[in-house]
C-alpha positions, -999 to +999 in steps of 0.1 A: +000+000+000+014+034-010+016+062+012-011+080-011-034+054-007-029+055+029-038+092+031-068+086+009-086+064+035-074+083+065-095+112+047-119+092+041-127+078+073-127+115+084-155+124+074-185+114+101-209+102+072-180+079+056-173+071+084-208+056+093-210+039+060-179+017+069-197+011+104-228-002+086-211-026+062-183-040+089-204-070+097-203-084+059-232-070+048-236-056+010-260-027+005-276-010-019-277+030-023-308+034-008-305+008+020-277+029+029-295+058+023-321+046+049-297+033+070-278+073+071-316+086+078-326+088+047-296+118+034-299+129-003-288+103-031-265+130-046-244+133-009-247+100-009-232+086-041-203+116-032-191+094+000-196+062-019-174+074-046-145+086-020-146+056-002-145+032-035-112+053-046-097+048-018-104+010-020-122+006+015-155+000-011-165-025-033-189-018-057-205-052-074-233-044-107-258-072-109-282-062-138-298-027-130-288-033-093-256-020-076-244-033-042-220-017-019-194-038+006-162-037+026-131-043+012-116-059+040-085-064+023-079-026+034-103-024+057-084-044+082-054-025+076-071+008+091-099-008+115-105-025+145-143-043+149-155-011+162-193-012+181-211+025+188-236+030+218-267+048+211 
């Protein structure tokens, strides 16, 4: 991993909503947009497809077409390079 790429997803995971994205897709899950959108409390699809685009360049996202659909996971390739299973109270 280049020292770019590691810059790339600590700004990544610096932003809050990002940030929450990774949170919701840590256990394995894949999503699509608007499950995540509902998931985020329902924010716009244009913020939306923003984070998911910042957090597929840096490679912490995987985006996988199936027909017209389009699901969202971890790469936990990086992933685990960055993270730790992390668990938020309400």
């Amino acid at each position: 991993m280049t020292i770019e790429q590691t810059v790339k997803v600590h700004r990544a995971l610096g932003d809050i909503t990002r940030f929450k994205i990774v949170l919701h897709l840590q256990n394995g899950r894949s999503l699509c947009p608007s499950d995540l959108s509902h998931e985020l409390n329902e924010i716009p699809a244009s913020t939306l497809s923003h984070h998911l685009k910042v957090l597929i360049d840096c490679g912490l996202l995987i985006r996988e077409k199936s027909g017209t659909y389009i699901d969202y996971s971890l790469n936990f390739k990086i992933a685990e390079k960055f993270l730790t299973k992390i668990e938020i109270g309400d």
